[in-house]
Predicted model as a PDB file, atoms N, CA, C, CB and O in Angstrom, pLDDT in the B-factor column:
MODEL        1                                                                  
ATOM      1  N   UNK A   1     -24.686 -72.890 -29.902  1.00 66.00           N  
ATOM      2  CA  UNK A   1     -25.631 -72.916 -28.828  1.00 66.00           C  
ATOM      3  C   UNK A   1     -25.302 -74.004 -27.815  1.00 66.00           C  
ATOM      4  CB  UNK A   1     -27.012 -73.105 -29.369  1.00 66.00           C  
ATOM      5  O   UNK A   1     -25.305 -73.876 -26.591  1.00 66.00           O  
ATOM      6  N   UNK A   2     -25.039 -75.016 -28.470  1.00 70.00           N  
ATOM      7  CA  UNK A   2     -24.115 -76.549 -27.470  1.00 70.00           C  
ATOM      8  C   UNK A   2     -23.364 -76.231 -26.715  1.00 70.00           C  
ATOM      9  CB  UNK A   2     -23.136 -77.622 -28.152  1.00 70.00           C  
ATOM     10  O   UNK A   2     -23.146 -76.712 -25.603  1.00 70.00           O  
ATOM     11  N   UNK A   3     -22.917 -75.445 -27.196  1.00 63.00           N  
ATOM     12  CA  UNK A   3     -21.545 -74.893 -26.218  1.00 63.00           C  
ATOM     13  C   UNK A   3     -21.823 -73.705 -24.942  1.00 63.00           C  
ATOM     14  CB  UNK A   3     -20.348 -74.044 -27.391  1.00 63.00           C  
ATOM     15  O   UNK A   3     -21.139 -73.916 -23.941  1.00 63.00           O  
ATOM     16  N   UNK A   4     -22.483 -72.837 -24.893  1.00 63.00           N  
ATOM     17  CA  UNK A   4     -23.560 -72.642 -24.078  1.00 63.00           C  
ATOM     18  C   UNK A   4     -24.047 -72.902 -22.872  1.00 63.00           C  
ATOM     19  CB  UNK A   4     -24.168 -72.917 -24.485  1.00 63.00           C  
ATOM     20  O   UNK A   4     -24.044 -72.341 -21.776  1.00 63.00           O  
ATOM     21  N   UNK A   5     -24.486 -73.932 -23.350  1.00 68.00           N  
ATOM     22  CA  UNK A   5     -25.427 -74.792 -22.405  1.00 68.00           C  
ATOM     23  C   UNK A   5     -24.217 -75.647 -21.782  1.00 68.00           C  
ATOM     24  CB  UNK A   5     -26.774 -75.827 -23.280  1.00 68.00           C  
ATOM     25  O   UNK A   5     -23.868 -75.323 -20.647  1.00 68.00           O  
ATOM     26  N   UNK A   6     -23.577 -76.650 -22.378  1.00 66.00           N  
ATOM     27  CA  UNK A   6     -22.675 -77.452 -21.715  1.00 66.00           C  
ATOM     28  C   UNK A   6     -21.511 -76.551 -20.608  1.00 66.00           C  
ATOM     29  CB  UNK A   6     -21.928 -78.263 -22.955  1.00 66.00           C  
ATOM     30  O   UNK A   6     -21.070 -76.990 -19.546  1.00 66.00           O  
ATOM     31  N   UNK A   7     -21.240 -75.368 -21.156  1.00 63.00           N  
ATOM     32  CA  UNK A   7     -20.345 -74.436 -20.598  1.00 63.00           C  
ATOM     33  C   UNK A   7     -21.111 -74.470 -19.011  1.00 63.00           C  
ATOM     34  CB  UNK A   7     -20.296 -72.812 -21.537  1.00 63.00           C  
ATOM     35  O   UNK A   7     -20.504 -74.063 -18.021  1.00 63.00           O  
ATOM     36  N   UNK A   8     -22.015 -74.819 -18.964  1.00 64.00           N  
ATOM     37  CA  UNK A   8     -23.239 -74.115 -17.579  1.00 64.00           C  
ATOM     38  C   UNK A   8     -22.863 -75.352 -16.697  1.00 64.00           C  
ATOM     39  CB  UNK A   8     -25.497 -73.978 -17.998  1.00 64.00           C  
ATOM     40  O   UNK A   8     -22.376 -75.316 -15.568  1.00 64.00           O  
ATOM     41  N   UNK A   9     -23.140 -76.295 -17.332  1.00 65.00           N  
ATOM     42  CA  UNK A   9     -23.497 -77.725 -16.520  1.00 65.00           C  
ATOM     43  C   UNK A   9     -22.197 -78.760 -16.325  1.00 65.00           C  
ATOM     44  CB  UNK A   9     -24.730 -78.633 -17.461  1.00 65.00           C  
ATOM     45  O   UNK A   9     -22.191 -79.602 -15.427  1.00 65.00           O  
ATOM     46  N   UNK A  10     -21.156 -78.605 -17.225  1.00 64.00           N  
ATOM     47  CA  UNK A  10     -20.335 -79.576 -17.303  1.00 64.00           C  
ATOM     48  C   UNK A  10     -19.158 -79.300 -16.718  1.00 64.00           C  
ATOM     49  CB  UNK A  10     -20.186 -79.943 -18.463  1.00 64.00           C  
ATOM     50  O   UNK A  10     -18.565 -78.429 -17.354  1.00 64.00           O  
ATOM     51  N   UNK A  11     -18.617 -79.644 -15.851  1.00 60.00           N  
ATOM     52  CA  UNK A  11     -17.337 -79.465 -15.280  1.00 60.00           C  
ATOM     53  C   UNK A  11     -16.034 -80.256 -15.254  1.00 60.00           C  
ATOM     54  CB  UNK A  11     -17.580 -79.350 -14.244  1.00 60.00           C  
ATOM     55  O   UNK A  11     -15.948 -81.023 -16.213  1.00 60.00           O  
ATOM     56  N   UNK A  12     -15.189 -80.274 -14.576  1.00 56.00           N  
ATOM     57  CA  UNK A  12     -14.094 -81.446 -14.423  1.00 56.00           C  
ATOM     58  C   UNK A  12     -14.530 -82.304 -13.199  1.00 56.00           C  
ATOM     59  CB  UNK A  12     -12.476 -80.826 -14.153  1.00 56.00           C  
ATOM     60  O   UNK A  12     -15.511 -82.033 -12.507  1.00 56.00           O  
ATOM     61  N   UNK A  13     -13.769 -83.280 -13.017  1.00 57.00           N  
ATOM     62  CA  UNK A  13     -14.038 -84.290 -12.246  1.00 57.00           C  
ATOM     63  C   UNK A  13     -13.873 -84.301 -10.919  1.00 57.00           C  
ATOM     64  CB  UNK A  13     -13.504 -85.140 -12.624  1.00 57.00           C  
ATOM     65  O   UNK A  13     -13.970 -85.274 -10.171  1.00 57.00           O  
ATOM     66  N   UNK A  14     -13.549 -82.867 -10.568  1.00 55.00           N  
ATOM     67  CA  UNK A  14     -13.377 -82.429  -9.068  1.00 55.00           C  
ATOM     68  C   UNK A  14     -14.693 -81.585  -8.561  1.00 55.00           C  
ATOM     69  CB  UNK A  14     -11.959 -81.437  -8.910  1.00 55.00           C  
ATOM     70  O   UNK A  14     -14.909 -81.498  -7.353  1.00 55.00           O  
ATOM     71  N   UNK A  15     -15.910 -80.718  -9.899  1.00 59.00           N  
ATOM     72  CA  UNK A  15     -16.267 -80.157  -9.646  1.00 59.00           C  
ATOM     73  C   UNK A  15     -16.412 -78.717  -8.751  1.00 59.00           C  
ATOM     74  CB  UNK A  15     -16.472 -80.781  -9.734  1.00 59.00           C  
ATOM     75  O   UNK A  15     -17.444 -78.100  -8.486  1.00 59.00           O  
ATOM     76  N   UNK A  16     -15.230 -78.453  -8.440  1.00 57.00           N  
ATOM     77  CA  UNK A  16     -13.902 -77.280  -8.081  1.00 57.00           C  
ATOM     78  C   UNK A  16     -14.062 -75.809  -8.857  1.00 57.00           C  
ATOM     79  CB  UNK A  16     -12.223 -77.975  -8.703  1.00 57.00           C  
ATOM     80  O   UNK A  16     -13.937 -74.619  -8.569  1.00 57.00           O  
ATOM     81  N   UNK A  17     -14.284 -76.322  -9.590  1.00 62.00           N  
ATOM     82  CA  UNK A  17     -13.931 -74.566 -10.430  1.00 62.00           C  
ATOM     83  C   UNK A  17     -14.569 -73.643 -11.233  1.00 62.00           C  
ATOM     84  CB  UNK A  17     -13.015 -74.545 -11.315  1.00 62.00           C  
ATOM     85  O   UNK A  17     -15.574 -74.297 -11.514  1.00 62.00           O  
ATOM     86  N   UNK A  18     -14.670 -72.828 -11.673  1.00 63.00           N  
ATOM     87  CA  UNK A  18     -15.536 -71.752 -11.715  1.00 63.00           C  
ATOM     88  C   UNK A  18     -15.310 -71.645 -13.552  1.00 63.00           C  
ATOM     89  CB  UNK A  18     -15.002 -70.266 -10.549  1.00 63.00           C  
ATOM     90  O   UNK A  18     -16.115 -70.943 -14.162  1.00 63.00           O  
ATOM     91  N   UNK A  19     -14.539 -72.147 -14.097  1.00 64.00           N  
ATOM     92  CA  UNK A  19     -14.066 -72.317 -15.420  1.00 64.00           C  
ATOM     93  C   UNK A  19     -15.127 -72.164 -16.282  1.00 64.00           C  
ATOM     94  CB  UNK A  19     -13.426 -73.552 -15.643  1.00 64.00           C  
ATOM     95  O   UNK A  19     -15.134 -71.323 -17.180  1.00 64.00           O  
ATOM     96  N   UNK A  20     -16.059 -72.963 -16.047  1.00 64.00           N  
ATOM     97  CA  UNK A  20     -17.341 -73.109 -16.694  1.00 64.00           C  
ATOM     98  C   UNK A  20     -18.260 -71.860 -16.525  1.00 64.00           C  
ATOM     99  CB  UNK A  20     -18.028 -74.340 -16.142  1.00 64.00           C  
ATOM    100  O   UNK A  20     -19.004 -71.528 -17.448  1.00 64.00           O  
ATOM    101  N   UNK A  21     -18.222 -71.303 -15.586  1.00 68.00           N  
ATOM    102  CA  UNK A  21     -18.770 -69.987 -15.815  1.00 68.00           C  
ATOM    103  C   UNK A  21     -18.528 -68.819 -16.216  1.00 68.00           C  
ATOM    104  CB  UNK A  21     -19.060 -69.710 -15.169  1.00 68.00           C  
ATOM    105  O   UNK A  21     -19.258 -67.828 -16.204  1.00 68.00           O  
ATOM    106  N   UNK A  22     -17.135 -68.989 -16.696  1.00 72.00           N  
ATOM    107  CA  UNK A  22     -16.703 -68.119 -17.571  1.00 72.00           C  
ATOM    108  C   UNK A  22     -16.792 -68.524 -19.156  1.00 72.00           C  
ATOM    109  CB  UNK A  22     -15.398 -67.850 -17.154  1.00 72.00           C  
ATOM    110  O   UNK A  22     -16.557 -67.775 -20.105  1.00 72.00           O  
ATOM    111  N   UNK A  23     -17.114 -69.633 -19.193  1.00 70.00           N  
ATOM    112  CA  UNK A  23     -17.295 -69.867 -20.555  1.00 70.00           C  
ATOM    113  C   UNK A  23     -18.373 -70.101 -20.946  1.00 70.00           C  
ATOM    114  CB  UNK A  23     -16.682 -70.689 -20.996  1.00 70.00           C  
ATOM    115  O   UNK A  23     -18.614 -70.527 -22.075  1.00 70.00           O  
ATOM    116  N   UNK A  24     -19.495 -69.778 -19.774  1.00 71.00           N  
ATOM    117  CA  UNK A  24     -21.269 -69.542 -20.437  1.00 71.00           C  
ATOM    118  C   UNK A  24     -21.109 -68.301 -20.293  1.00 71.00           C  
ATOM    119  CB  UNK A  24     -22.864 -70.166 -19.586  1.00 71.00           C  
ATOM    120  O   UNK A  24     -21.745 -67.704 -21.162  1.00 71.00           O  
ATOM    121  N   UNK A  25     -20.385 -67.401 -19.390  1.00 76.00           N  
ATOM    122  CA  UNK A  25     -20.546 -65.596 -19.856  1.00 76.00           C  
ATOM    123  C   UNK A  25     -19.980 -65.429 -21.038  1.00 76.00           C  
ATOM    124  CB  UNK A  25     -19.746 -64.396 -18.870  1.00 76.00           C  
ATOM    125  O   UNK A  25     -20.849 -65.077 -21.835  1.00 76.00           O  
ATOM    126  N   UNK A  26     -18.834 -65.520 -21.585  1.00 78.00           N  
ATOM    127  CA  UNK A  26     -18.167 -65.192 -22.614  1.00 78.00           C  
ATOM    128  C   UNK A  26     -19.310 -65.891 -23.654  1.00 78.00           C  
ATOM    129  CB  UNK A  26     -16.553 -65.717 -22.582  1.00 78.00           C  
ATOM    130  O   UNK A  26     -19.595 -64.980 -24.432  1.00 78.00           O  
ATOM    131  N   UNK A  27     -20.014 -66.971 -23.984  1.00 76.00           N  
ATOM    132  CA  UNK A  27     -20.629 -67.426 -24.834  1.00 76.00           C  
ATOM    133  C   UNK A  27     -22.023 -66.601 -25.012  1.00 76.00           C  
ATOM    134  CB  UNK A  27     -20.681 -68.759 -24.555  1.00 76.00           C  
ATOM    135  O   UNK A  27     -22.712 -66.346 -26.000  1.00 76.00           O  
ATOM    136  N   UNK A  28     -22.118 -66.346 -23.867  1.00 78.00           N  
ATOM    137  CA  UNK A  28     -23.582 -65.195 -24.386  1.00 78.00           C  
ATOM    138  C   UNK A  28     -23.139 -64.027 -24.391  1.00 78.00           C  
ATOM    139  CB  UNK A  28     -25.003 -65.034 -23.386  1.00 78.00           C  
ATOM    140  O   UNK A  28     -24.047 -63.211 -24.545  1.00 78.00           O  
ATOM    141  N   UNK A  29     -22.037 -63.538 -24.279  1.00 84.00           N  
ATOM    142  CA  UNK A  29     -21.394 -62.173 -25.106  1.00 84.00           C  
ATOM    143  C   UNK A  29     -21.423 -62.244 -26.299  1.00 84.00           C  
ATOM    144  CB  UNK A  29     -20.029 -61.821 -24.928  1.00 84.00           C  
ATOM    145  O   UNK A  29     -22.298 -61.627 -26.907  1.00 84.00           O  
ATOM    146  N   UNK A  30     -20.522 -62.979 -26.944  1.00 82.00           N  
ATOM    147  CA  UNK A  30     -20.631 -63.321 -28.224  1.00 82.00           C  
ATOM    148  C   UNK A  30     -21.531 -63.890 -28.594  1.00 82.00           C  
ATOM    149  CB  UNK A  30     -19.855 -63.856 -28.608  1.00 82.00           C  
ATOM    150  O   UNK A  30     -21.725 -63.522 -29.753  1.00 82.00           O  
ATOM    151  N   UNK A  31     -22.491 -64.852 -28.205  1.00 83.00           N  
ATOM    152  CA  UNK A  31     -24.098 -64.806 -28.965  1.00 83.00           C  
ATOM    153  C   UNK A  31     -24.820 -63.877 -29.276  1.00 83.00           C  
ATOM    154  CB  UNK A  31     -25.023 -65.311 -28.378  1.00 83.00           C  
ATOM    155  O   UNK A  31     -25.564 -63.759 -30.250  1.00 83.00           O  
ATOM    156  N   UNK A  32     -24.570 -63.064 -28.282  1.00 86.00           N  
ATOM    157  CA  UNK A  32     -25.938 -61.378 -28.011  1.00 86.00           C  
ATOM    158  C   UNK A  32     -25.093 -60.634 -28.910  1.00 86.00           C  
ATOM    159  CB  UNK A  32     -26.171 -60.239 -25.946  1.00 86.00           C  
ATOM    160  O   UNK A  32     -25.649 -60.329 -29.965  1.00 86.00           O  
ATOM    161  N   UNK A  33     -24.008 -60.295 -28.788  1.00 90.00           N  
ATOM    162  CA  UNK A  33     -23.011 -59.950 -30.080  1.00 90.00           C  
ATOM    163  C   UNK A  33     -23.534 -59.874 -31.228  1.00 90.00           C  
ATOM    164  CB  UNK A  33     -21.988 -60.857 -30.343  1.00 90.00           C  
ATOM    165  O   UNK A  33     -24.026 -58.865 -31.733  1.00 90.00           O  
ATOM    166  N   UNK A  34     -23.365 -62.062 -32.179  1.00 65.00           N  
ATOM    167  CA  UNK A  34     -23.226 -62.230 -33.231  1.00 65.00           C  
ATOM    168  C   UNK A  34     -24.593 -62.250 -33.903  1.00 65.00           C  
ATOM    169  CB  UNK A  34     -22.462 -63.207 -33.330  1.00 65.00           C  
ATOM    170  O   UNK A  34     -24.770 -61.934 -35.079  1.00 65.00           O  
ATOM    171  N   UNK A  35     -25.628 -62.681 -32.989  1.00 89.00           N  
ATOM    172  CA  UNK A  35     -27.326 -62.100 -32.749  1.00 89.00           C  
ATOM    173  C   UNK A  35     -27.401 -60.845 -33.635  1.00 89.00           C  
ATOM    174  CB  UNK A  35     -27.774 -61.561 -30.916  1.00 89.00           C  
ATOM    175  O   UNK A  35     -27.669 -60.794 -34.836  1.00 89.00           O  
ATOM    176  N   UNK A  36     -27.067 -59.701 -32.667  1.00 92.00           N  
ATOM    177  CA  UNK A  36     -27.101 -58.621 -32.692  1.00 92.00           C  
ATOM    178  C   UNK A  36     -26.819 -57.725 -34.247  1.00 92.00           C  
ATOM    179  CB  UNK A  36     -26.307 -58.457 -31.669  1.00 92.00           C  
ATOM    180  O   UNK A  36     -27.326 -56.680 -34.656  1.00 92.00           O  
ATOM    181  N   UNK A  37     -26.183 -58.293 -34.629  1.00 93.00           N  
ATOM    182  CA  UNK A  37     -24.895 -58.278 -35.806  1.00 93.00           C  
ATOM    183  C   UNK A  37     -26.213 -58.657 -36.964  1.00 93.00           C  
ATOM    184  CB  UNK A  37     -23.181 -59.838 -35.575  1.00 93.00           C  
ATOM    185  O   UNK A  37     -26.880 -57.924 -37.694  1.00 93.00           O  
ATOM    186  N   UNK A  38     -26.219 -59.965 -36.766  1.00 93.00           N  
ATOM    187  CA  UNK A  38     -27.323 -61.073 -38.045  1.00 93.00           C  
ATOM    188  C   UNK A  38     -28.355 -60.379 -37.956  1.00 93.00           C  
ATOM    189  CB  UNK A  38     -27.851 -62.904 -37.706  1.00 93.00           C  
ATOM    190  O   UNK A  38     -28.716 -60.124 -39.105  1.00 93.00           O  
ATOM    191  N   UNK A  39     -29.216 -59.811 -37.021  1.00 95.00           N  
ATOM    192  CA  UNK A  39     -30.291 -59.288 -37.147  1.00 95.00           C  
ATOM    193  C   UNK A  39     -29.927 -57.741 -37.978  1.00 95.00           C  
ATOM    194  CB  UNK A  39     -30.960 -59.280 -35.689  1.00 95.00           C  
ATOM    195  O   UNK A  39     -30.642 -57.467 -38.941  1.00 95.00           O  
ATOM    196  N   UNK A  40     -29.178 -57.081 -37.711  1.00 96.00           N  
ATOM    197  CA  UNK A  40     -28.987 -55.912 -38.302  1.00 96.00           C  
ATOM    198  C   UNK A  40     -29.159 -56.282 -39.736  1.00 96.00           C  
ATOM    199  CB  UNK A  40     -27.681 -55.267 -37.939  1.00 96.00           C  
ATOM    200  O   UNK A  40     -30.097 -55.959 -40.464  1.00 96.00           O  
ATOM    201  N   UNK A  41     -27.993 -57.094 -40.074  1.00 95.00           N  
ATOM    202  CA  UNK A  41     -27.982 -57.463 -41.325  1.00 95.00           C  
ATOM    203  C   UNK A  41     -29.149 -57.633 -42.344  1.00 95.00           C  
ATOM    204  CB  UNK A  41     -27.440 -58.436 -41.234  1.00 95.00           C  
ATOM    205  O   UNK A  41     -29.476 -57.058 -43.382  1.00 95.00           O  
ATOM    206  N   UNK A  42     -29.819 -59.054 -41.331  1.00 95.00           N  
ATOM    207  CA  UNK A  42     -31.019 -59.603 -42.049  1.00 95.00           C  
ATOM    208  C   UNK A  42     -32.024 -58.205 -42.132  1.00 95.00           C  
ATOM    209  CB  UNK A  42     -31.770 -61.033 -41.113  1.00 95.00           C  
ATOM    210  O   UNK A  42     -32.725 -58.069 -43.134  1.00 95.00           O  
ATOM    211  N   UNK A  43     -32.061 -57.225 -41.095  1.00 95.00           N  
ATOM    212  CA  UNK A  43     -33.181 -56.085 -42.035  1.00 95.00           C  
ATOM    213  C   UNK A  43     -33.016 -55.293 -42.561  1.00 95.00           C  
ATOM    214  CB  UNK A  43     -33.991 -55.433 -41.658  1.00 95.00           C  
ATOM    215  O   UNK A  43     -33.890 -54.745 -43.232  1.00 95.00           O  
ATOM    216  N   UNK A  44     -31.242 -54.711 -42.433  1.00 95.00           N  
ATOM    217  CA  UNK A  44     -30.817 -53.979 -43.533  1.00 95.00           C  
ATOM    218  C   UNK A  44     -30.982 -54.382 -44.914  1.00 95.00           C  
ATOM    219  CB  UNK A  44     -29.639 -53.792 -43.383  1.00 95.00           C  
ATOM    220  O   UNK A  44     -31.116 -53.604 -45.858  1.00 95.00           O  
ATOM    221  N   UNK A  45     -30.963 -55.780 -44.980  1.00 91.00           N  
ATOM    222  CA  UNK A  45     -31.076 -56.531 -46.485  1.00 91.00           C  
ATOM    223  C   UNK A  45     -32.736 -56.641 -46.649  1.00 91.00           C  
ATOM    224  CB  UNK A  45     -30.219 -58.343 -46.532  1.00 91.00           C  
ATOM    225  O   UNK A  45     -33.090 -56.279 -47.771  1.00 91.00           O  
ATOM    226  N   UNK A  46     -33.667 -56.996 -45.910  1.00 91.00           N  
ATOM    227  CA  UNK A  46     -35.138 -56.812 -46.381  1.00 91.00           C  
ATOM    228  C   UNK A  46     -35.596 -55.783 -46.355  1.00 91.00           C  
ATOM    229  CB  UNK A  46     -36.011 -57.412 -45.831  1.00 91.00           C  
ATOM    230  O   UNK A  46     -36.815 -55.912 -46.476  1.00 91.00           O  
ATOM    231  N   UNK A  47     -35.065 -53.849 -46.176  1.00 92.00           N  
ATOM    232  CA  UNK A  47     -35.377 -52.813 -46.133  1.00 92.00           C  
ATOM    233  C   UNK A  47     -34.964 -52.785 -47.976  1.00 92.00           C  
ATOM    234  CB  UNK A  47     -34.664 -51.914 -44.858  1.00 92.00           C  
ATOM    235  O   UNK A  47     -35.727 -52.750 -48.941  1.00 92.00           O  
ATOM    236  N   UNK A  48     -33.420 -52.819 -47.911  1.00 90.00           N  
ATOM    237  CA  UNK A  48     -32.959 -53.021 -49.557  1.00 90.00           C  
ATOM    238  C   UNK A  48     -33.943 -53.414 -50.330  1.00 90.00           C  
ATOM    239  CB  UNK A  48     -31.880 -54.075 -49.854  1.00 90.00           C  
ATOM    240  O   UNK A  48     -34.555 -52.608 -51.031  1.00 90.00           O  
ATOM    241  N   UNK A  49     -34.280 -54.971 -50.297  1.00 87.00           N  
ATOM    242  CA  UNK A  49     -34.943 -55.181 -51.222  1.00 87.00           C  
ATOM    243  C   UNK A  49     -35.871 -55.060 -51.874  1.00 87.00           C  
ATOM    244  CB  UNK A  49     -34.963 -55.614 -51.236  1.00 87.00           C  
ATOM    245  O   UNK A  49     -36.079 -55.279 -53.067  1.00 87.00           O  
ATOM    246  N   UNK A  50     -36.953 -54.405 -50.441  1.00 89.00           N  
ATOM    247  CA  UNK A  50     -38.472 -53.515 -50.493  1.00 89.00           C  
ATOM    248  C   UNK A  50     -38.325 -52.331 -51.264  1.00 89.00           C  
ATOM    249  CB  UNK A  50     -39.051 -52.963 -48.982  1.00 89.00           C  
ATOM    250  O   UNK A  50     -39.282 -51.938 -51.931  1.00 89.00           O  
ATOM    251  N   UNK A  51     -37.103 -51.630 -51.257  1.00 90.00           N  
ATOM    252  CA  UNK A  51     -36.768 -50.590 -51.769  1.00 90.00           C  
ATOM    253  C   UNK A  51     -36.667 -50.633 -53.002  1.00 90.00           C  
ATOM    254  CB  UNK A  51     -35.873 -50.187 -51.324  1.00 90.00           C  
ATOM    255  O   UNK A  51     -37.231 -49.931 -53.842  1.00 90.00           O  
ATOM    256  N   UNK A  52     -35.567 -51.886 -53.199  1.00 84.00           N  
ATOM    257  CA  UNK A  52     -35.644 -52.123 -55.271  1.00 84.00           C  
ATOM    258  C   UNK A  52     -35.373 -53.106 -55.468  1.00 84.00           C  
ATOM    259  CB  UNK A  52     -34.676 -51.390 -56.423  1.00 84.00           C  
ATOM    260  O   UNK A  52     -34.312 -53.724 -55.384  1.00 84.00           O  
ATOM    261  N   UNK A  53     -36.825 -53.466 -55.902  1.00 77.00           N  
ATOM    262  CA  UNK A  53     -37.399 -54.601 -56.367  1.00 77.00           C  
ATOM    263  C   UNK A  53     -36.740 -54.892 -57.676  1.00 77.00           C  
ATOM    264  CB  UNK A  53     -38.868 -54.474 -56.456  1.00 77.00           C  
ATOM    265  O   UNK A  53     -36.914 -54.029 -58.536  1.00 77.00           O  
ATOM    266  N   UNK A  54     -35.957 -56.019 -58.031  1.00 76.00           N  
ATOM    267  CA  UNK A  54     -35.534 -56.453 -59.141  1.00 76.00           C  
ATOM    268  C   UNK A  54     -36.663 -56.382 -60.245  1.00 76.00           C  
ATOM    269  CB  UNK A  54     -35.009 -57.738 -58.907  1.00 76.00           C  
ATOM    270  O   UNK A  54     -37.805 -56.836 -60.173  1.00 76.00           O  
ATOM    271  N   UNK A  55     -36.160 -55.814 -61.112  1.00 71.00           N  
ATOM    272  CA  UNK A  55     -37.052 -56.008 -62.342  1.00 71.00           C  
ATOM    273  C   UNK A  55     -37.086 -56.926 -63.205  1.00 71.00           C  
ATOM    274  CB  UNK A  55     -36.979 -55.197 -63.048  1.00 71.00           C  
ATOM    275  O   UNK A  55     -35.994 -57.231 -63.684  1.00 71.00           O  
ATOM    276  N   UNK A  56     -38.052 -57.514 -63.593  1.00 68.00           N  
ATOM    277  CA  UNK A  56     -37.924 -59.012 -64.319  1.00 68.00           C  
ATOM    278  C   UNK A  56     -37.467 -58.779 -65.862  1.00 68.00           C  
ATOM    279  CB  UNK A  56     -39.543 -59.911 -64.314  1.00 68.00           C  
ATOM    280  O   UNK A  56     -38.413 -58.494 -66.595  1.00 68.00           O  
ATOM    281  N   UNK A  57     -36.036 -58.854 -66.572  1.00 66.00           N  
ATOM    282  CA  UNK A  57     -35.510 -58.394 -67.651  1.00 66.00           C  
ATOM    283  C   UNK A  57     -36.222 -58.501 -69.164  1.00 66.00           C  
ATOM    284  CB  UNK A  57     -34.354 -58.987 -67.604  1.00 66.00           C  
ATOM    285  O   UNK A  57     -36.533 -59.617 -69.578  1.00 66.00           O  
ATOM    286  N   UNK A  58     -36.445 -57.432 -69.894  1.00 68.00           N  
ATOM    287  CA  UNK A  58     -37.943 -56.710 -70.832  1.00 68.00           C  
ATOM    288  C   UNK A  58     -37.472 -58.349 -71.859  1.00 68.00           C  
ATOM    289  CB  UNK A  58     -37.722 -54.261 -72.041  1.00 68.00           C  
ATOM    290  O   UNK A  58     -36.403 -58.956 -71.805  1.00 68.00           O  
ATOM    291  N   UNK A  59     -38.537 -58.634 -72.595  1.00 70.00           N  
ATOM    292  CA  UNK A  59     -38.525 -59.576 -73.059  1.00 70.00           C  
ATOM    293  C   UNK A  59     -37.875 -58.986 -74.442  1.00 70.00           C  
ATOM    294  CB  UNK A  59     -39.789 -60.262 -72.937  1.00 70.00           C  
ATOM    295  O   UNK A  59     -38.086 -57.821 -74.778  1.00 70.00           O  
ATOM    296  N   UNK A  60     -36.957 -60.001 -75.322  1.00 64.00           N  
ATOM    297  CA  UNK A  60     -36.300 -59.941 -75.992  1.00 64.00           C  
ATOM    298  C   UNK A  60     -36.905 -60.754 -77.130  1.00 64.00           C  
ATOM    299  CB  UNK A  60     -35.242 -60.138 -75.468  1.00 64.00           C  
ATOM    300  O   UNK A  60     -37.424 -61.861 -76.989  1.00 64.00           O  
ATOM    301  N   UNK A  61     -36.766 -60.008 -78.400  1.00 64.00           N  
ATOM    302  CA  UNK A  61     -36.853 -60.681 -79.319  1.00 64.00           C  
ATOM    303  C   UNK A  61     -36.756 -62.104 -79.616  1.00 64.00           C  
ATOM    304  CB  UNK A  61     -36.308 -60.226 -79.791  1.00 64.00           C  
ATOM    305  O   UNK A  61     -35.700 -62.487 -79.112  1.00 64.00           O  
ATOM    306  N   UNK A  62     -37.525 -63.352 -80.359  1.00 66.00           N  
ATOM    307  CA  UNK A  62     -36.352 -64.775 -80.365  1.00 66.00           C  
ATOM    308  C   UNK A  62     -35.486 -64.484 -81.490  1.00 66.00           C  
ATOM    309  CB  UNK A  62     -37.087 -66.507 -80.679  1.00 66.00           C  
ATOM    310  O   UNK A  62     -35.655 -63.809 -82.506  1.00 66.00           O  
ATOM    311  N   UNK A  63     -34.180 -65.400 -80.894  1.00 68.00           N  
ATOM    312  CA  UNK A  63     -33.246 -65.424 -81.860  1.00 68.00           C  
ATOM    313  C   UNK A  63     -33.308 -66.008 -83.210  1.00 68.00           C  
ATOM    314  CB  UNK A  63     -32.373 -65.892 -81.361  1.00 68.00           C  
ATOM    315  O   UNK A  63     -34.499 -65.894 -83.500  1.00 68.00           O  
ATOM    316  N   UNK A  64     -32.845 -66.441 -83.978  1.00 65.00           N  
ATOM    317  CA  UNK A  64     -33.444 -67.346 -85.175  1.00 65.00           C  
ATOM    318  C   UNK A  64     -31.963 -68.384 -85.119  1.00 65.00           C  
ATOM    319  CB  UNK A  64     -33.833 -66.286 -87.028  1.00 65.00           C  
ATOM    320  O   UNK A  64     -30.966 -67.737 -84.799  1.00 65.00           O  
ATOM    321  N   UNK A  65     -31.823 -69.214 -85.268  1.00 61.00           N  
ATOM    322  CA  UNK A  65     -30.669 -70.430 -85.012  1.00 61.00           C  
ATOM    323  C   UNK A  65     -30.246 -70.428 -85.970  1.00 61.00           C  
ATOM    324  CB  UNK A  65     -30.920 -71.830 -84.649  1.00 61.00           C  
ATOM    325  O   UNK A  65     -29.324 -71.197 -86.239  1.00 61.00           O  
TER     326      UNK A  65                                                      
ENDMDL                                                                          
END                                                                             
């Protein structure tokens, strides 16, 4: 996200060039991207788990030592 933001505001010491705005577009490509991506994920995996619920394993006899 640092990178981002600094990409917007920070330049070289001539303040000259456009550099920096290619590297806050490219950074919210790949944010909205990797976003895009994690969110899929994260509800493909909480649809899963709603679906099947781990079962808590049947209780077992005690052993004798």
């Amino acid at each position: 996200g640092f990178n981002a933001v600094i990409a917007r505001v920070a330049g070289t010491c001539t303040q000259g060039d456009a550099d920096r705005l290619f590297g806050a577009a490219l950074s919210a490509v790949l944010y909205s991207f990797v976003w895009s991506v994690m969110t899929l994920i994260l509800t493909l995996g909480t649809i899963y788990m709603w679906r099947n619920p781990k079962q808590p394993p049947a209780s077992s006899p005690p052993q004798s030592r």
